[in-house]
N, C-alpha and C positions, 0 to 999 in steps of 0.2 A: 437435595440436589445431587443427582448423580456426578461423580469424577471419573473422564474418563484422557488417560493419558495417548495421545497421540504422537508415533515416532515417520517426521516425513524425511525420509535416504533420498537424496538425490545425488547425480553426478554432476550438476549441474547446481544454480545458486537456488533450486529451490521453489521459486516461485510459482511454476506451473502448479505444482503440490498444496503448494499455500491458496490458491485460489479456487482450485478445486474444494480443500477442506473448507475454506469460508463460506462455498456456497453448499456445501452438503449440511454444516452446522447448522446453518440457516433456518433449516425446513426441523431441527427439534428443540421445543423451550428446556428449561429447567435441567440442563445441560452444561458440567464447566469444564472444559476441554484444556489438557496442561498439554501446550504444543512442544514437542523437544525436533527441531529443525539440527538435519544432517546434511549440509550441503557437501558439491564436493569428495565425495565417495567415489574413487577410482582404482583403487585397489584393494584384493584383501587384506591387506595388514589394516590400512585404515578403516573398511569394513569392521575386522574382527575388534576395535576398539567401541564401534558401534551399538554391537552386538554385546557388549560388556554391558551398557547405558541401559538397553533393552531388554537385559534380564534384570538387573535391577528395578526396572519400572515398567512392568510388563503393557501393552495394550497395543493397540492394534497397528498394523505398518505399514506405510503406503509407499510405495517404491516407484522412481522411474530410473532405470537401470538399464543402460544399454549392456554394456560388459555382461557376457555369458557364464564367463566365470563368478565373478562377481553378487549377480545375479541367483545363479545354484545358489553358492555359499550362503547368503540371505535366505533365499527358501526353506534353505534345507535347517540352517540353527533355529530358524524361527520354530519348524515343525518341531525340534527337539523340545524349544522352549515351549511350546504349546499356545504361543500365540497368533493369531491372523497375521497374514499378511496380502497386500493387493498391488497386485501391476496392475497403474492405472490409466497407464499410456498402452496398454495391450487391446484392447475391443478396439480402440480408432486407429491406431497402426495396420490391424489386421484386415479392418473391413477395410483399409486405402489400398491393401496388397491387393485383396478379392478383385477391385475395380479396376485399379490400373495391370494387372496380371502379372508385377514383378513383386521382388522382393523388397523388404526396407532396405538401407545402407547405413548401420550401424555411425551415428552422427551426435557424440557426449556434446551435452547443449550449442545443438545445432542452430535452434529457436533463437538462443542469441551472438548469433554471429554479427560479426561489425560489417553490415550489407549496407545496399542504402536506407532501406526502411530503415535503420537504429538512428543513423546521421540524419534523417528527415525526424523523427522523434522530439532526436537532442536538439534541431533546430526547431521544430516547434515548441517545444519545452523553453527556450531562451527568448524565444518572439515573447511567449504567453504572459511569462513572469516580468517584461518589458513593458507590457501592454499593460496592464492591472490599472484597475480603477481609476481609469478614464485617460492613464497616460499614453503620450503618442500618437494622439489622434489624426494627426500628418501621413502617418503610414497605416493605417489600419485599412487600407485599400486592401494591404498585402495579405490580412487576416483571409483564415475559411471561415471562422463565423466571428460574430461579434454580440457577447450578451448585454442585454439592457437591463439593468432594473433596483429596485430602492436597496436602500441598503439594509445589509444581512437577507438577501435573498437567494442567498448559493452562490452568486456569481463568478467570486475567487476558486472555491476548491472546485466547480464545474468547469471554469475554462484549466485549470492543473490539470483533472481526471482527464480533457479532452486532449490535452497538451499530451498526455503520455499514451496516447492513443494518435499521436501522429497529427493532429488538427493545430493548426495555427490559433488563437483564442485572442481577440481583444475583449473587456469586459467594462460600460460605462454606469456608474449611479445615475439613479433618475432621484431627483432632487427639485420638489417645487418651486417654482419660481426662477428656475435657474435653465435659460435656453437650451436646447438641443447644439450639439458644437457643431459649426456649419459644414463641416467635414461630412456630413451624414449626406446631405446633396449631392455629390459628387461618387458619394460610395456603389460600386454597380458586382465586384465580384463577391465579397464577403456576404454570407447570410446575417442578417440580423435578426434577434429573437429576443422578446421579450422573456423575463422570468418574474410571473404574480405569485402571491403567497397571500392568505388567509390575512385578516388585521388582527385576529384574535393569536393566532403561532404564531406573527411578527410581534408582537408585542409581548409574550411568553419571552421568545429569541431575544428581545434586545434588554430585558428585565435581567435576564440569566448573565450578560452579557456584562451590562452595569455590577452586578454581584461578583463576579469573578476578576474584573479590571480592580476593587479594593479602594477605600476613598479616596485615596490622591486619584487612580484612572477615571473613578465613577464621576470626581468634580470635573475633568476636564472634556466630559460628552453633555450637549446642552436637557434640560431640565424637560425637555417636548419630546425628547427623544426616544421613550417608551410610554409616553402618552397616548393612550387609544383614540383619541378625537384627532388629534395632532398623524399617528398615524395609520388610522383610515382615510383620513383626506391624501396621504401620499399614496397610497395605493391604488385611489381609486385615480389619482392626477394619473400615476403609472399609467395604469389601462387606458384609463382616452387616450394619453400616446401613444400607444402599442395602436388602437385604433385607430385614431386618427394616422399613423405611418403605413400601414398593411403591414404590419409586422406579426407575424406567428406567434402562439402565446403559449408558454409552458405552466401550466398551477405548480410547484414545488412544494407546496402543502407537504403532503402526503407521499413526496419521493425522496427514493434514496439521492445522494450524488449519482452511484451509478445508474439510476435510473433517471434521471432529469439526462445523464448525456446521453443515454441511450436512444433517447426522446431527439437530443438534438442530431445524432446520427443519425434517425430516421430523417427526419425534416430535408437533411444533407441530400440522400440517399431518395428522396422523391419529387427535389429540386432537379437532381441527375446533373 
């Protein structure tokens, strides 16, 4: 397995750079990537502290750098050092100049500024973690969407992921024999959406689950609860509801988190 050390300089916390490298890593196997995160780089003194780390462990540098000075300095030790380095905020900054016909305005993590988009975030992040598994059902009017479905089927870290994307998230277990909460009647703005899964990965999912909670956790989840008869009959109760409601239906089989919300942004997004 190749080792390949990656150094992300930010001036900033980082993240953009972090997201980028997750999804470039993505696309090669047999790959172990030692991330050394440089958040916060605004000057050279701090820089040149950087640049110590970097020639100690040489590989490749991913920079977003506003500061000009700064910025050289990086370039130019890296050349000495004879390692790569990539501005990766440059090809989309430059093509925005090309179209709107001015210049950038030099803006050290501009992306997160305390606007309202962050304060709409942080309150959807507070609704979501409120809401969780089935609590609140009083107010889940207020939700943008609201996920349905059996348990361990994504539902918690989907409505999180969605939460830090700004969506408000309620999330209810479907549980046999156990009515729909009459709150759902009444519900007209929230989307609701089912989330189905395979009985063969649900059953995987909740064996792995049992193994890791250790015998005191494993006694305390009942005895049917990685049972394959036991849970194919809940899945398939799931879907008739999902049916029977007109409710949208996501497989999570075979997605990521981020792609089940992706899935649910779409749904948002052609609701309008």
């Amino acid at each position: 397995m190749s080792v390949l050390h990656l150094h992300l300089v930010s001036d900033s916390t980082g993240e953009t750079l972090e997201s980028l490298v997750k999804a470039g890593l993505a696309q090669f196997d047999d790959v172990e990537a030692v991330k050394h995160f440089w958040p916060m780089v605004r000057s050279e003194g701090h820089l040149d502290r950087v640049l110590d780390e970097i020639a100690r462990r040489p590989g490749l540098v991913l920079y977003t750098l506003v500061s000009g000075q700064v910025r050289v300095r990086l370039e130019s030790r890296c050349a000495v050092l004879g390692v790569p380095v990539i501005s990766v905020l440059d090809p989309v900054i430059e093509g925005l100049q090309h179209m709107l016909g001015r210049r950038a305005t030099p803006n050290p993590g501009g992306q997160h500024a305390l606007d309202e988009s962050y304060f709409r975030r942080i309150e959807a992040i507070t609704y979501t973690m409120e809401h969780d598994d089935g609590i609140g059902a009083a107010e889940w009017d207020q939700a943008d969407v609201v996920l349905v479905g059996v348990s361990r089927s994504s539902k918690t870290p989907t409505s999180i992921y969605l939460a830090n994307r700004g969506y408000k998230v309620a999330n209810m277990p479907v549980v046999p024999g156990r009515p729909v909460p009459p709150e759902f009647a009444t519900l007209s703005g929230p989307l609701v959406v089912g989330l189905t899964v395979a009985a063969e990965r649900l059953v995987q999912v909740r064996r792995n689950r049992i193994l890791g909670q250790g015998a005191a956790g494993a006694a305390s989840l009942e005895l049917s609860y990685a049972d394959e008869t036991r849970v194919s009959e809940e899945v398939l109760f799931a879907r008739r509801l999902f049916a029977d409601r007109g409710w949208p239906v996501i497989d999570v089989t075979r997605r990521s988190i981020e792609e089940t919300a992706a899935a649910v942004i779409n749904l948002l997004s052609l609701r309008g």
